[in-house]
DSSP file (Angstrom, degrees, kcal/mol; ACC not computed):
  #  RESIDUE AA STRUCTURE BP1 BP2  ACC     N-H-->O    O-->H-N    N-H-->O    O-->H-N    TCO  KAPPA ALPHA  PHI   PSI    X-CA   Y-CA   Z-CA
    1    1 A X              0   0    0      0, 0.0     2,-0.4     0, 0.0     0, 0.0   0.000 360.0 360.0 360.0 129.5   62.0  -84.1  143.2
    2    2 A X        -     0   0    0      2,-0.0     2,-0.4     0, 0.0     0, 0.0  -0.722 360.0-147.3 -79.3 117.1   64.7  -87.2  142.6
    3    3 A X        -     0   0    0     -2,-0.4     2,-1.3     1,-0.1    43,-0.0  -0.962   6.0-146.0 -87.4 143.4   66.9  -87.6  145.9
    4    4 A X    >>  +     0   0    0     -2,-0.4     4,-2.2     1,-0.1     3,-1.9  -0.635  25.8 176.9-104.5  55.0   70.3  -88.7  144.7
    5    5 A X  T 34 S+     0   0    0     -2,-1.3     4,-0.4     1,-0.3    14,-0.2   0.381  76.5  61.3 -61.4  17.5   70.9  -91.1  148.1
    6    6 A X  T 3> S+     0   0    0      2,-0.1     4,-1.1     3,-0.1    -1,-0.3   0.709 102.4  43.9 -62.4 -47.2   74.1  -92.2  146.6
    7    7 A X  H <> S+     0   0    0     -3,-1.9     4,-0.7     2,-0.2    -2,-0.2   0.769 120.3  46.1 -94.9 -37.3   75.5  -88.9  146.5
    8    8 A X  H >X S+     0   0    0     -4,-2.2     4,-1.9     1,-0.2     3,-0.9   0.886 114.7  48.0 -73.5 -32.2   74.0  -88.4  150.4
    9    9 A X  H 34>S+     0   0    0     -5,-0.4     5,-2.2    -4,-0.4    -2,-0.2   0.708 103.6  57.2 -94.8  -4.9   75.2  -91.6  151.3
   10   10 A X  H 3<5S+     0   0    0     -4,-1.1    -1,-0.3     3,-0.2    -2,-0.2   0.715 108.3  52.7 -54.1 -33.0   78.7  -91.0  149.9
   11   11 A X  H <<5S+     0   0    0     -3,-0.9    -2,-0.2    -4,-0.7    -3,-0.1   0.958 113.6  40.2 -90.2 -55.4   78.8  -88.0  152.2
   12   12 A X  T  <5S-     0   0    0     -4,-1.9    -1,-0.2     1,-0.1    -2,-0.1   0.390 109.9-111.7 -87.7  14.1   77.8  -90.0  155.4
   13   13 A X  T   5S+     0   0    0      1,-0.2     2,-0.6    -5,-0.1    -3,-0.2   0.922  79.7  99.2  70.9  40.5   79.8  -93.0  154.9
   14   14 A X  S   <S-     0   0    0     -5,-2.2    -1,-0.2    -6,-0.1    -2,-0.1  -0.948  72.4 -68.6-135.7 171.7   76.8  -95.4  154.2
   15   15 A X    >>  -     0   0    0     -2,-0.6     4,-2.6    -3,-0.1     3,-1.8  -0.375  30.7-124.7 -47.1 132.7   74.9  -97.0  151.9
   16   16 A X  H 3> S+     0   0    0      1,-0.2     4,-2.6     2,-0.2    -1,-0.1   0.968 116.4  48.3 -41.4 -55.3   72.4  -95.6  149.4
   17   17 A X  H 3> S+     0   0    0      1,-0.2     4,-0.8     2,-0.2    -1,-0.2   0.413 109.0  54.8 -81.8  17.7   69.8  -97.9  150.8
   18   18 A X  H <> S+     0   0    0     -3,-1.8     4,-2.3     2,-0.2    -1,-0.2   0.781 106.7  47.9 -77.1 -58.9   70.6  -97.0  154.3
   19   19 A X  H >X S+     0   0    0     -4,-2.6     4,-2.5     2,-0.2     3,-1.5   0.984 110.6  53.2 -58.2 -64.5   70.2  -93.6  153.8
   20   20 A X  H >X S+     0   0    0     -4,-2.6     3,-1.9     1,-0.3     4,-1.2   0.887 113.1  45.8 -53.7 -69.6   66.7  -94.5  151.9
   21   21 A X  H 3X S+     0   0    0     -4,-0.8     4,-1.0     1,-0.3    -1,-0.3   0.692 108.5  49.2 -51.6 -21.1   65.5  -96.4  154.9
   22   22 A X  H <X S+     0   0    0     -4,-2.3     4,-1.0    -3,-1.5    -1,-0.3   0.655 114.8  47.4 -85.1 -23.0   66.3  -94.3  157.5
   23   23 A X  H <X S+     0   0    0     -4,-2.5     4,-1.8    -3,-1.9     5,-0.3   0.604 112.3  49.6 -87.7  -6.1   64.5  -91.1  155.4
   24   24 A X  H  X S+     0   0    0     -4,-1.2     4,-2.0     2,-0.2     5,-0.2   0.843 117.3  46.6 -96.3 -33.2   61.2  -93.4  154.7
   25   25 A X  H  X S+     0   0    0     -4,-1.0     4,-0.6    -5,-0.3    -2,-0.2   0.944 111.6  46.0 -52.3 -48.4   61.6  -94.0  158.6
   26   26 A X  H >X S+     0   0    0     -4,-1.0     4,-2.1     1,-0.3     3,-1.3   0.913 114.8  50.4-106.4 -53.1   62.1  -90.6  159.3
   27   27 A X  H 3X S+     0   0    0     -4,-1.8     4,-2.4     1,-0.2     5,-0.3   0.940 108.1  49.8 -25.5 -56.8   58.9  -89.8  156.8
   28   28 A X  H 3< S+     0   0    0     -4,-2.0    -1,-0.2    -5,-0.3    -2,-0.2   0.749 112.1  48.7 -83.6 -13.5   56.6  -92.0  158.3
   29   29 A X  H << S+     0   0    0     -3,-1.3     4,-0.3    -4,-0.6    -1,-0.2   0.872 130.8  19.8 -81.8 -47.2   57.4  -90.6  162.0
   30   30 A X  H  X S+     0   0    0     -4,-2.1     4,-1.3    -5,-0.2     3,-0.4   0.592  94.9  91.9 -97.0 -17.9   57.0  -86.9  160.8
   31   31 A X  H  X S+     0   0    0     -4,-2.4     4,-2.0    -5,-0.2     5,-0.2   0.886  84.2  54.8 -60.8 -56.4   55.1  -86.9  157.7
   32   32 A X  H  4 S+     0   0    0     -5,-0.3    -1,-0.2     2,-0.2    -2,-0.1   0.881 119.1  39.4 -21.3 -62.1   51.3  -86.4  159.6
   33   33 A X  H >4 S+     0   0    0     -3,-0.4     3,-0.7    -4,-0.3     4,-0.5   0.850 110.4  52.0 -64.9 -51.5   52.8  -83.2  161.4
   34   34 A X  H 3X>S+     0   0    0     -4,-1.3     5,-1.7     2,-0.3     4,-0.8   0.617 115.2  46.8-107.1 -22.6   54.9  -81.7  158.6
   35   35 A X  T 3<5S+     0   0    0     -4,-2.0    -1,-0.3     1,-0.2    -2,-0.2   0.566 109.2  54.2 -93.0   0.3   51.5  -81.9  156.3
   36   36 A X  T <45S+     0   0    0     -3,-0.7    -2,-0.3    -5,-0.2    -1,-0.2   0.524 103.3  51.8 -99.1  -7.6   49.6  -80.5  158.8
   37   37 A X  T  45S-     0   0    0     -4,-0.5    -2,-0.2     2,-0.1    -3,-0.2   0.905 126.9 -92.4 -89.1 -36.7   51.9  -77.6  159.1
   38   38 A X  T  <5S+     0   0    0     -4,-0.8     2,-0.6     1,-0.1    -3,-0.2   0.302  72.6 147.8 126.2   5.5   51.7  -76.8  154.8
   39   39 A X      < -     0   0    0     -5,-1.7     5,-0.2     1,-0.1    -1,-0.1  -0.523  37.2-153.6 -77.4 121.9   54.6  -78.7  153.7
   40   40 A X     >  -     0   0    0     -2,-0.6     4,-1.5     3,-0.1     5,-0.3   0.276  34.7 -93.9 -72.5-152.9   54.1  -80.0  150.4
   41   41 A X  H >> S+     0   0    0      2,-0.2     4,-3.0     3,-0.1     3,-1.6   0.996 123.2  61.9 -77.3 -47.6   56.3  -83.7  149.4
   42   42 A X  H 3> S+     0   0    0      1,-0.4     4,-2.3     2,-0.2     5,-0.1   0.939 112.5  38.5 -63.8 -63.7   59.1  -82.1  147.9
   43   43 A X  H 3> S+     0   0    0      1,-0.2     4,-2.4     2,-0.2    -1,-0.4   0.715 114.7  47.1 -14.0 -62.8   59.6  -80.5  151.2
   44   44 A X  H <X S+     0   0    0     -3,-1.6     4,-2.0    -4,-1.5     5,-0.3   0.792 110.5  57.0 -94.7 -41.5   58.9  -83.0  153.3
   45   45 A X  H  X S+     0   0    0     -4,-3.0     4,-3.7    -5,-0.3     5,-0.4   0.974 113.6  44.1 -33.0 -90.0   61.3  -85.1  151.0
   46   46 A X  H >X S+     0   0    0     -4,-2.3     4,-2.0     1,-0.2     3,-1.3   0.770 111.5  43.5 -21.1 -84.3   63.9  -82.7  151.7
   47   47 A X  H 3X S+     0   0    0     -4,-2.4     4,-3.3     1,-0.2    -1,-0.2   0.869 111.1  57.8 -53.1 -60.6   63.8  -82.0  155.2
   48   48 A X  H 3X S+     0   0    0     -4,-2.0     4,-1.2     1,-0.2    -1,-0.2   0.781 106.2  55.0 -56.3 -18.9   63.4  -86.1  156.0
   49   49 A X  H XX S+     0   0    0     -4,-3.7     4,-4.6    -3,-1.3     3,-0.9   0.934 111.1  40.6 -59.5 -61.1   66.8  -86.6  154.0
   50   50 A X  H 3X S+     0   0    0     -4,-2.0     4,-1.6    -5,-0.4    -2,-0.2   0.870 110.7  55.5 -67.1 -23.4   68.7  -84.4  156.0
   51   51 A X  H 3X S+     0   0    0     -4,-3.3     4,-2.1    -5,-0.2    -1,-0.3   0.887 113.7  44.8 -47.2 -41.3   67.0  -85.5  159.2
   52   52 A X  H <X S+     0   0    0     -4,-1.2     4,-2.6    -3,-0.9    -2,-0.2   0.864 111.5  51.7 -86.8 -52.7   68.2  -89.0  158.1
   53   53 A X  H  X S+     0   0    0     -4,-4.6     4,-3.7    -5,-0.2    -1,-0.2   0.994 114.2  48.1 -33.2 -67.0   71.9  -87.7  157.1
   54   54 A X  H >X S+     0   0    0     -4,-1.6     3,-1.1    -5,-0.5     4,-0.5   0.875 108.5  46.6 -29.4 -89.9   72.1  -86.2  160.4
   55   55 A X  H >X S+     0   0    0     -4,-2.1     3,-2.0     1,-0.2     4,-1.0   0.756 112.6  55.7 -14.9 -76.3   70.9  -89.0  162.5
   56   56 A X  H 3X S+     0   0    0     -4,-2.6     4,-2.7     1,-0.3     3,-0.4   0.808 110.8  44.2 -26.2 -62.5   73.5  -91.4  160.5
   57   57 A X  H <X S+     0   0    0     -4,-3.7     4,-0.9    -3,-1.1    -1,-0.3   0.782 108.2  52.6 -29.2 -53.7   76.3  -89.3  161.2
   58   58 A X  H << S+     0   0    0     -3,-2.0    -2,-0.2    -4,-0.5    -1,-0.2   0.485 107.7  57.4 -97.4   3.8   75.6  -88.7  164.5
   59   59 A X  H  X S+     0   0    0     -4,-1.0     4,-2.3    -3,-0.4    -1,-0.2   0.664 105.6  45.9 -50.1 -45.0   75.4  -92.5  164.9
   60   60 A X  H  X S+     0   0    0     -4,-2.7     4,-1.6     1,-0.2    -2,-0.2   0.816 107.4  56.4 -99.1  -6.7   78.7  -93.4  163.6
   61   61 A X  H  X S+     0   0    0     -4,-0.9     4,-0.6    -5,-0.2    -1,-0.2   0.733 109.3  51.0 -79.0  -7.9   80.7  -90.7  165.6
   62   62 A X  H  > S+     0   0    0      2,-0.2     4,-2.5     3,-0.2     3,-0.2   0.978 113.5  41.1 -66.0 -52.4   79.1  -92.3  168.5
   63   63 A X  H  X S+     0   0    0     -4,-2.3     4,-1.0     1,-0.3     5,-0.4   0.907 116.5  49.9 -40.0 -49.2   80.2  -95.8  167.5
   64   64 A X  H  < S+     0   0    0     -4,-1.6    -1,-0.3     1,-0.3    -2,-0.2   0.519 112.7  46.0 -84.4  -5.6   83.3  -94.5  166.6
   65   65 A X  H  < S+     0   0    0     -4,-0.6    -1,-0.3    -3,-0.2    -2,-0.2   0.912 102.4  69.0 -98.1 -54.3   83.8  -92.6  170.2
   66   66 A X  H  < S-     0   0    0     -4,-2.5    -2,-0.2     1,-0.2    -3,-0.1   0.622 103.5-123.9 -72.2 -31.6   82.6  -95.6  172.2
   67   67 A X  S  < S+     0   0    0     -4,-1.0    -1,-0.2    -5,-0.1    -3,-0.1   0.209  79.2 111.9 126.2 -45.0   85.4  -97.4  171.6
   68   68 A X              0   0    0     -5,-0.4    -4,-0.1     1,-0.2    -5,-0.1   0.082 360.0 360.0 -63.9 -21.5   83.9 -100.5  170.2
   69   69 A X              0   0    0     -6,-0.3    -1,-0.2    -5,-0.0    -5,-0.1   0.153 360.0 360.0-121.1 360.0   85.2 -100.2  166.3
């Protein structure tokens, strides 16, 4: 499975290669667990994008609530 981080990071206002470092972060925290449960890569693929989306998101409404931007 290809991830298309351009097309995720269009969504979340960031950079492709934001998004791809924050899901290889978010792999390498969770990846151990998530293969020890039966998730194969694509999965694990999957699931760590949209962890990473998330995260991103809920990073720049924070920024963008604080006041600061």
């Amino acid at each position: 499975m290809t991830t298309d981080y351009s097309s995720v990071a269009k969504q979340v206002g960031k950079t492709p290669s934001a998004v791809e470092r924050r899901t290889q972060q978010v792999l390498d925290e969770n990846q151990q667990s998530w293969k020890a449960s039966g998730m194969d890569s694509g999965m694990m693929q999957n699931r760590a994008v949209r962890i990473a989306a998330r995260q991103l998101i809920t990073e720049k409404r924070k920024i963008a609530s604080s006041g600061c931007v």
